[in-house]
C-alpha atoms as an extended CHARMM CRD file, in Angstrom:
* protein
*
       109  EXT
         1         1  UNK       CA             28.3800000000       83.6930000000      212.0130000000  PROA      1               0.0000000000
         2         2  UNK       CA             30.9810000000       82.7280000000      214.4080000000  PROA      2               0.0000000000
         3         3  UNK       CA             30.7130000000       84.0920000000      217.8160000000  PROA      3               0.0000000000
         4         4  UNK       CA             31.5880000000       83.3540000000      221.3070000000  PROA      4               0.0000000000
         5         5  UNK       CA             29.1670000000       84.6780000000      224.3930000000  PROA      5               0.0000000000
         6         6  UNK       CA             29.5700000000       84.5610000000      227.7930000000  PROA      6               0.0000000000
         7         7  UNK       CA             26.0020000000       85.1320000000      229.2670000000  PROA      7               0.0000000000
         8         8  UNK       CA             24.3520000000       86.3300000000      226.2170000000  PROA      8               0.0000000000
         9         9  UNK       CA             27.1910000000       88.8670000000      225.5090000000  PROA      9               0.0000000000
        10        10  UNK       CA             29.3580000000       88.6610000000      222.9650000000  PROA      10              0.0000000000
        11        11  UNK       CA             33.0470000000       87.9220000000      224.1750000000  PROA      11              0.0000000000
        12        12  UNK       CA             34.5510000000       90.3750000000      221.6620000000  PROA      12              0.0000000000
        13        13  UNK       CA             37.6060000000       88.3300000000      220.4950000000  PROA      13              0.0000000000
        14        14  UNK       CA             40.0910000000       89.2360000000      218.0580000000  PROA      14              0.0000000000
        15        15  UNK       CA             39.9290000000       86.8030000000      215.0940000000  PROA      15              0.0000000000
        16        16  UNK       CA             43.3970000000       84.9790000000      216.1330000000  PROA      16              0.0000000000
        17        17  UNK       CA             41.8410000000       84.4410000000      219.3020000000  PROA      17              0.0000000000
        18        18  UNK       CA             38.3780000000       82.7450000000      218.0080000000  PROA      18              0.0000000000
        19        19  UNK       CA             40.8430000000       80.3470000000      215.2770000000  PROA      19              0.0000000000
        20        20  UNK       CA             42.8630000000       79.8530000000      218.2720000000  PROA      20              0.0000000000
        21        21  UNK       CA             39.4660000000       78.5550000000      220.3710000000  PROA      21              0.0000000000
        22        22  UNK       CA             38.2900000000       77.2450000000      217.5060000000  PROA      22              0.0000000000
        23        23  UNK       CA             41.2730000000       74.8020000000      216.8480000000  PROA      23              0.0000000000
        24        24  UNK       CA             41.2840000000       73.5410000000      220.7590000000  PROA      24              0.0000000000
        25        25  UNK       CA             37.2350000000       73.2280000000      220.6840000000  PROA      25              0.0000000000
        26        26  UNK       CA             37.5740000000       71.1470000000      217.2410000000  PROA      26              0.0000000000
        27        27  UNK       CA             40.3130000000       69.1780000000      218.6870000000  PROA      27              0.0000000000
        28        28  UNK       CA             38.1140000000       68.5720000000      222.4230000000  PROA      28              0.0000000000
        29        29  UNK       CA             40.3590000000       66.2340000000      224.5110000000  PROA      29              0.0000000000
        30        30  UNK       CA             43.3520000000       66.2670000000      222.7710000000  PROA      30              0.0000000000
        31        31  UNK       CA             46.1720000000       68.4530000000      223.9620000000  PROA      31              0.0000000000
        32        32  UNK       CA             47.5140000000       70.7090000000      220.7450000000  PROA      32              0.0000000000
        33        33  UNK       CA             50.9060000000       72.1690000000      220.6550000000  PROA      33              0.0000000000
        34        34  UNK       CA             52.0020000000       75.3080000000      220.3740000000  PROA      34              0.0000000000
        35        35  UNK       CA             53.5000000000       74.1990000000      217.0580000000  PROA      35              0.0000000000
        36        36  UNK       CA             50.9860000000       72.9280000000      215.4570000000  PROA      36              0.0000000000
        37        37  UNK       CA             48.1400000000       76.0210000000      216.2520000000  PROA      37              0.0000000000
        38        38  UNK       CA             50.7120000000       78.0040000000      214.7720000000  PROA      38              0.0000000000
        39        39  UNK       CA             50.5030000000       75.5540000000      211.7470000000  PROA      39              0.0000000000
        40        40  UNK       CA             46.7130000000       76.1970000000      211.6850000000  PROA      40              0.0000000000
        41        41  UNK       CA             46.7250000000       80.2760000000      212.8190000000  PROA      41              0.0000000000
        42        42  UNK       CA             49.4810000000       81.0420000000      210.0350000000  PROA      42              0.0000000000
        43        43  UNK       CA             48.8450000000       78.8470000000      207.3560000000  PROA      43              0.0000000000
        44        44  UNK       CA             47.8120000000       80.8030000000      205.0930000000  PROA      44              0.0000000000
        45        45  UNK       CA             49.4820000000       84.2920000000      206.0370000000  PROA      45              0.0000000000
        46        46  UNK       CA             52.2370000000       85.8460000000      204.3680000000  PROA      46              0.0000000000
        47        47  UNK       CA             53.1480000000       87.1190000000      208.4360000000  PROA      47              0.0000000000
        48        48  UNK       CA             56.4800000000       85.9460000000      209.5670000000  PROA      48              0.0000000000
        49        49  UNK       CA             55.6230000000       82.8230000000      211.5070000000  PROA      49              0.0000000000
        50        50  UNK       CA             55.5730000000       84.2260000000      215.3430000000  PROA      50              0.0000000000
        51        51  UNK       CA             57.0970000000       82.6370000000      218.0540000000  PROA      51              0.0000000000
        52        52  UNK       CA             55.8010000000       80.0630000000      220.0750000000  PROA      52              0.0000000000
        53        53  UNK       CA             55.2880000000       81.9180000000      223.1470000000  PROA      53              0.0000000000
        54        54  UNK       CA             52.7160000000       84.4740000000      221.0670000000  PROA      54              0.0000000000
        55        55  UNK       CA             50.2310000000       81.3480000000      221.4190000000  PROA      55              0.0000000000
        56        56  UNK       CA             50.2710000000       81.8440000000      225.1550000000  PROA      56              0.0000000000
        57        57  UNK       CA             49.6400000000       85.8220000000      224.7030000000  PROA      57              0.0000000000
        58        58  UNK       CA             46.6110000000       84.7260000000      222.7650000000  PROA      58              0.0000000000
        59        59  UNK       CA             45.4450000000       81.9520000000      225.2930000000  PROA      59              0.0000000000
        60        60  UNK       CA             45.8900000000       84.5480000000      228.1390000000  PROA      60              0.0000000000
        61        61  UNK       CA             43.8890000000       87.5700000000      226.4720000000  PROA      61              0.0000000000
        62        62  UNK       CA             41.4990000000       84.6030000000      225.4480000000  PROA      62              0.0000000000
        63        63  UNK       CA             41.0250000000       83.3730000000      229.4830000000  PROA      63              0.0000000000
        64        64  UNK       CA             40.5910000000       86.7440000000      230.2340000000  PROA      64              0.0000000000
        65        65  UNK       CA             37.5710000000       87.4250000000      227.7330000000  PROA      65              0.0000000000
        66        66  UNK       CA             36.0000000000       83.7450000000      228.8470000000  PROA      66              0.0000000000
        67        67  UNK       CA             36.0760000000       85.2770000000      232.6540000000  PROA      67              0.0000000000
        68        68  UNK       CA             34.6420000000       82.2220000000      234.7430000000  PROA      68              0.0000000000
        69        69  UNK       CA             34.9010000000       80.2540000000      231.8770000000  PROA      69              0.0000000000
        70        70  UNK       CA             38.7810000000       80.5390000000      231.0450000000  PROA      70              0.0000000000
        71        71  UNK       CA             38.8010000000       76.8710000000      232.5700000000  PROA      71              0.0000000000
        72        72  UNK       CA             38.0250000000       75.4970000000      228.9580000000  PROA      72              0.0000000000
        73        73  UNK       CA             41.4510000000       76.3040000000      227.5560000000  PROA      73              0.0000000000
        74        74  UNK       CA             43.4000000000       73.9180000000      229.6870000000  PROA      74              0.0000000000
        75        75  UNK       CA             47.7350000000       74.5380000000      229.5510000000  PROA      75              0.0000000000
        76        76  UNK       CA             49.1600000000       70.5830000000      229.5670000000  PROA      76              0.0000000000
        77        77  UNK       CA             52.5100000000       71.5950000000      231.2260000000  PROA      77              0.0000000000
        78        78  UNK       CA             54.9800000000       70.3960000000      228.4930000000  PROA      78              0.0000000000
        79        79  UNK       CA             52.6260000000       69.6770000000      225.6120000000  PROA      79              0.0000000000
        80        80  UNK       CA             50.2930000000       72.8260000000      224.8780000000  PROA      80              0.0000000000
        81        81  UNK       CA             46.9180000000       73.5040000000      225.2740000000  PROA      81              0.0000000000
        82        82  UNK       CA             43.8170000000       71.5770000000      225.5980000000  PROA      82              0.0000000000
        83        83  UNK       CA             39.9270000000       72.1050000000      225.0460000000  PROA      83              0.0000000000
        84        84  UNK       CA             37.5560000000       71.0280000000      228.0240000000  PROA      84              0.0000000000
        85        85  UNK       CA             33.8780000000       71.0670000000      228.1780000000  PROA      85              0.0000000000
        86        86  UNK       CA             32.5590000000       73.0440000000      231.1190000000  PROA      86              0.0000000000
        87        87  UNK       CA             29.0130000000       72.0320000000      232.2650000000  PROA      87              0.0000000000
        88        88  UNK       CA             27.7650000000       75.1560000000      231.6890000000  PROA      88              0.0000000000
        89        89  UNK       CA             29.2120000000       76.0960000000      228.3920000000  PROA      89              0.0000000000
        90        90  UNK       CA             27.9500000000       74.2160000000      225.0360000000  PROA      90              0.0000000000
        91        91  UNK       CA             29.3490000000       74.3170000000      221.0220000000  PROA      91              0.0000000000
        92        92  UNK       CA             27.0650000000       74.5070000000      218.3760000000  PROA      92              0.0000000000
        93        93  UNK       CA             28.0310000000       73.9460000000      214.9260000000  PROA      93              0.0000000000
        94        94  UNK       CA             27.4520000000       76.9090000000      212.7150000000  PROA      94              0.0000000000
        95        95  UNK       CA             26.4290000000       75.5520000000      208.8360000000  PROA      95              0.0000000000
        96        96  UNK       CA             29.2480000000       77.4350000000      206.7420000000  PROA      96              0.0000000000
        97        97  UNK       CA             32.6670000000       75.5580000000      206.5610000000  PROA      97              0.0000000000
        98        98  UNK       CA             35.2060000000       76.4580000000      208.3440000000  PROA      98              0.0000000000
        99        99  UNK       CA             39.1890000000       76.5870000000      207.5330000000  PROA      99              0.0000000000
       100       100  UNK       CA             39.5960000000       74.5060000000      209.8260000000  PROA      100             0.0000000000
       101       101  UNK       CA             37.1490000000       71.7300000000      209.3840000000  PROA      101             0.0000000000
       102       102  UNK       CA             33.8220000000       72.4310000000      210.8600000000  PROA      102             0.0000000000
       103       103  UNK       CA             33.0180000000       75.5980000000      211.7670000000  PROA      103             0.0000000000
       104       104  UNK       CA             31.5350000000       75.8810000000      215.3770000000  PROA      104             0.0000000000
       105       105  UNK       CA             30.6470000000       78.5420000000      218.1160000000  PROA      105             0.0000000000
       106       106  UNK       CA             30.6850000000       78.2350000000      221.6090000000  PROA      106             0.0000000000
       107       107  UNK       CA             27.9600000000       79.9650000000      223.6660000000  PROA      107             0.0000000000
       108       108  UNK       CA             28.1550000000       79.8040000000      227.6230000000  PROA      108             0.0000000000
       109       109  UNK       CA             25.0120000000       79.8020000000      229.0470000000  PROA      109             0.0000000000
C-alpha cells in the first residue's frame, strides 16, 4: 500500500499529490521539471494536460500536509522541483510495481 505518515499518521494526500512525491522521491537529487512531472502525472489520462503552474498547487498543498517536513520537496528556482532526504524522514520500498518504476513510501519518523 502506498502511504505517506508524518508521526505515525497518515498524511492524507490526494493521489496526484503522492505520484507527484513519488516522482521527486524516485528521482532523489535530481531536480525534475515541471514539464516532465506533468509527463509522468498525465500520461496516461485522457484530462487536458494542465498547466505548468498546477504542479506548484500540488507541491504547495503537498508542503502543507508534510508540516515540518515540507523541506523534502525542494523548488530549484528556474528548473523545478527536487527530492531531499531529511534526517528524520526515511523511504521504504513497497513490493508491488509502481507506474513509475519502483513503488516506494515515505514514512517520517
Amino acid at each position: 500500500r502506498k502511504r505517506v505518515s508524518v508521526h505515525g499518521e497518515n498524511a492524507d494526500l490526494t493521489y496526484k499529490e503522492f505520484e507527484l512525491l513519488q516522482v521527486l522521491v524516485l528521482r532523489e537529487g535530481r531536480t525534475v521539471g515541471r514539464d516532465e512531472i506533468i509527463d509522468v502525472l498525465w500520461a496516461d489520462s485522457t484530462e487536458e494536460r494542465p498547466h505548468e503552474r498546477t504542479i506548484d498547487v500540488h507541491v504547495r498543498r503537498l508542503r502543507k500536509k508534510l508540516g515540518e517536513y515540507a523541506d523534502i520537496v525542494r523548488t530549484v528556482r528556474g528548473g523545478g522541483y527536487r527530492f531531499d532526504r531529511h534526517a528524520d524522514a526515511r523511504v521504504v520500498h513497497a513490493p508491488a510495481p509502481s507506474p513509475d518504476a519502483a513503488s516506494r513510501k515515505l514514512s517520517a519518523l
